[in-house]
Backbone as CSV, one residue per row, in Angstrom:
resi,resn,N_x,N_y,N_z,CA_x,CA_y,CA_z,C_x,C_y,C_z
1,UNK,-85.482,-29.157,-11.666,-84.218,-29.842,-11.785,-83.693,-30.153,-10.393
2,UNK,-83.463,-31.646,-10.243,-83.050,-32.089,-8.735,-81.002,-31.452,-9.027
3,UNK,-80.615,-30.973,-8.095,-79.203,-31.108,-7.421,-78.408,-31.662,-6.657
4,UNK,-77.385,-32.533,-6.709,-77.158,-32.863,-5.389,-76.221,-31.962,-4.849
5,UNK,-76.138,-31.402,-3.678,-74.909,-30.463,-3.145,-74.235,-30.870,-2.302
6,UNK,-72.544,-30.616,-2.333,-71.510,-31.560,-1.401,-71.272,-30.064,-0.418
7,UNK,-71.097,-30.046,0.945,-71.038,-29.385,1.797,-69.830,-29.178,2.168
8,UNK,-68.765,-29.839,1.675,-67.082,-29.629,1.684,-66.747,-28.069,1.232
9,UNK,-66.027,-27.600,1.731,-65.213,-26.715,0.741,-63.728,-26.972,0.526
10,UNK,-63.224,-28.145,0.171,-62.358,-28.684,-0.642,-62.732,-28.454,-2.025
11,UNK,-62.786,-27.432,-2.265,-62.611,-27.382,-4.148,-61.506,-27.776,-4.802
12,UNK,-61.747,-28.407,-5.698,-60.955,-28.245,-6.582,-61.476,-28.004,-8.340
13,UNK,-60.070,-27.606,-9.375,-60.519,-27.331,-10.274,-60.839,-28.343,-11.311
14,UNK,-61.720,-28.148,-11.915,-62.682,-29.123,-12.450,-64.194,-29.447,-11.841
15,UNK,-64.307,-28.933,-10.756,-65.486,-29.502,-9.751,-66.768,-28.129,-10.661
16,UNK,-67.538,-28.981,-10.250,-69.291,-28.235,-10.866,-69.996,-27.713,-9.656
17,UNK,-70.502,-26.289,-10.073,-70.856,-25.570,-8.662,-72.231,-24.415,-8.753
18,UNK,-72.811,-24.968,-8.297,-73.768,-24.060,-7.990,-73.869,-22.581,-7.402
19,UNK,-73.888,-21.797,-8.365,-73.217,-19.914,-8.271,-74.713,-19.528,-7.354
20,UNK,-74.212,-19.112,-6.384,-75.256,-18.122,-5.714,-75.272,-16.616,-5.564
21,UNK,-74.231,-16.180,-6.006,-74.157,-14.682,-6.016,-72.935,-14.597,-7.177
22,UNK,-73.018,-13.531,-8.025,-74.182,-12.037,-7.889,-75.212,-12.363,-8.370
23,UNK,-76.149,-11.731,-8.401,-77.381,-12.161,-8.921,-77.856,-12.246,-10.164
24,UNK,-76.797,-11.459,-11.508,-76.274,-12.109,-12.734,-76.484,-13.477,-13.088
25,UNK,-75.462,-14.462,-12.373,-75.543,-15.336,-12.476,-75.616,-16.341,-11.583
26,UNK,-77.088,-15.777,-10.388,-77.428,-16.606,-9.735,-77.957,-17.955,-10.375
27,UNK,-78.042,-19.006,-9.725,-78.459,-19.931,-10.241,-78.133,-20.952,-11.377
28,UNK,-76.686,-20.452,-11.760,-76.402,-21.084,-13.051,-75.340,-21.983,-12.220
29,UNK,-75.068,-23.037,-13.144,-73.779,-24.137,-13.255,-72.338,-23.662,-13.072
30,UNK,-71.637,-23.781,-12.996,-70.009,-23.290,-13.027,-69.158,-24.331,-12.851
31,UNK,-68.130,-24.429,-13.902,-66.975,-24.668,-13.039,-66.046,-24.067,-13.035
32,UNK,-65.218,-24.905,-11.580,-63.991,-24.456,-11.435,-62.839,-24.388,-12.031
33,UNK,-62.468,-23.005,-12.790,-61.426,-23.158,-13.513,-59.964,-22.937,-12.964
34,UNK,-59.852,-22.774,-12.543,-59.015,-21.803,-10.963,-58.903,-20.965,-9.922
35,UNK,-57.712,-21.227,-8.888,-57.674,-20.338,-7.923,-56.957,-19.299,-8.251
36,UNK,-57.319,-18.110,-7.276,-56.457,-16.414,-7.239,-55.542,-17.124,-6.287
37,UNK,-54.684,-16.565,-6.491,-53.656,-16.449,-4.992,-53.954,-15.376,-4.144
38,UNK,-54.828,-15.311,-3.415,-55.577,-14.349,-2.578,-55.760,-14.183,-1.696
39,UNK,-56.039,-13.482,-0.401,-56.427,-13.648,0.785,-57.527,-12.818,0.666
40,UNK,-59.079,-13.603,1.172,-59.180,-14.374,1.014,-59.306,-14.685,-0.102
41,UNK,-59.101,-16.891,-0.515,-58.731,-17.179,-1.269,-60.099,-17.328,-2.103
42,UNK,-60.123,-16.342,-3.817,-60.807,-16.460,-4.444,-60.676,-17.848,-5.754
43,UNK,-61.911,-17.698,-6.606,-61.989,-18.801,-7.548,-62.584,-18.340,-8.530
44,UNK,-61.856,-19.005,-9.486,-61.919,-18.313,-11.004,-63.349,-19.115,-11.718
45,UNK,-64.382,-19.264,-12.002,-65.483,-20.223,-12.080,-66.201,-19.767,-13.739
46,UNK,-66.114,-20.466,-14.774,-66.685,-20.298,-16.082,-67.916,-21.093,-16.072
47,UNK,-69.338,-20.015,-16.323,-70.542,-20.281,-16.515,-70.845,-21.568,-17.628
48,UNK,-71.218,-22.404,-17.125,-71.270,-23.404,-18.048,-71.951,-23.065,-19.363
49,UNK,-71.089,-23.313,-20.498,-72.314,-22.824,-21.380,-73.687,-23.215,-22.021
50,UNK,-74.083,-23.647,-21.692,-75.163,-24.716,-21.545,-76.334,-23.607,-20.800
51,UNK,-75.801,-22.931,-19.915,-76.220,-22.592,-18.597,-76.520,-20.459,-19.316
52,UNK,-76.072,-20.373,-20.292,-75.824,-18.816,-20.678,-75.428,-18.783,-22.406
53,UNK,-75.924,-17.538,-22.831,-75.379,-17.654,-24.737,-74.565,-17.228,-24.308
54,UNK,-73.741,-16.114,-23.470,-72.494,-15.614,-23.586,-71.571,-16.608,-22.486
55,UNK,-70.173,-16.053,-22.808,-68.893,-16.873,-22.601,-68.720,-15.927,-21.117
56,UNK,-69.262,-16.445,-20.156,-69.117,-15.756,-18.562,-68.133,-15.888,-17.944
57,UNK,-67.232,-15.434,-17.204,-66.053,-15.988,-15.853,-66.336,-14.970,-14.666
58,UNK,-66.290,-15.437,-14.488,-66.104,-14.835,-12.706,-65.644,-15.468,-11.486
59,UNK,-64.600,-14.197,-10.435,-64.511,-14.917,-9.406,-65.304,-14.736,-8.178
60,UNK,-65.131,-15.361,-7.803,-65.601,-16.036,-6.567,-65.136,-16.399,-5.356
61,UNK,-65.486,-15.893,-4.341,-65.132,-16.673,-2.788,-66.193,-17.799,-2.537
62,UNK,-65.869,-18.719,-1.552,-66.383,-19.763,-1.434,-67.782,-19.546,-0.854
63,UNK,-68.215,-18.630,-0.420,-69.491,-18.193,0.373,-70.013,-18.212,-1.173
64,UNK,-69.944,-17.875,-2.195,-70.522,-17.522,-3.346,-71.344,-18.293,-3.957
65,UNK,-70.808,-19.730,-3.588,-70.934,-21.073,-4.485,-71.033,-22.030,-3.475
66,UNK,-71.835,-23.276,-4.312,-71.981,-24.505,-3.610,-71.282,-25.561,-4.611
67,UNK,-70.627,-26.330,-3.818,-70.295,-27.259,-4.795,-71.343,-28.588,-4.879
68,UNK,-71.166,-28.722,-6.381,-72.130,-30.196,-6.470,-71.595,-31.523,-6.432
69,UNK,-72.458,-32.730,-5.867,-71.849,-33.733,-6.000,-70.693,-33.895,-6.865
70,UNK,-69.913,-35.229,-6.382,-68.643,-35.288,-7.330,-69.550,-36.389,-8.168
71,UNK,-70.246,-37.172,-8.421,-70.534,-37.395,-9.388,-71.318,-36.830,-10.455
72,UNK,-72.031,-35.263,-10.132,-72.009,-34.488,-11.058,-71.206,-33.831,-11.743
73,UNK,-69.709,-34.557,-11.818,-68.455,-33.632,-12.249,-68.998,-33.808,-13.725
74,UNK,-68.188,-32.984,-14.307,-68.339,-33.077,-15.693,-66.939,-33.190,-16.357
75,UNK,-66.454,-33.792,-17.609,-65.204,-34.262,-17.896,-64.300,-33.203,-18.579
């Protein structure tokens, strides 16, 4: 499966992201469902389900994740 990956870390919520840690759910899809109010600032990210049978969330700091193209957003 090709990816494209955007190198910004301007997230925002709605954006599709490539989870690199923990190793759970390395490799799967995510999006962004929201931010923590945090220092540093974490992100709330639901495993696509497509991507897992169970209903996943986890947060996330930005080291965690890559974001994918914006025309891989999903609606």
């Amino acid at each position: 499966m090709y990816v494209e990956l955007r190198s910004s870390t301007n997230f925002q919520v709605g954006d599709r992201v490539l989870i690199l840690r923990p190793f759970y759910v390395t490799g799967k899809i995510g999006i962004i469902c929201d931010v923590e109010n945090s220092q540093p600032t974490r992100w709330i990210i639901k495993v696509d389900s497509r991507e897992s049978d169970e209903n996943i969330v986890v947060s996330l700091s930005a080291k965690e994740f890559q974001a994918l193209s914006k025309d891989e957003k999903v609606d």
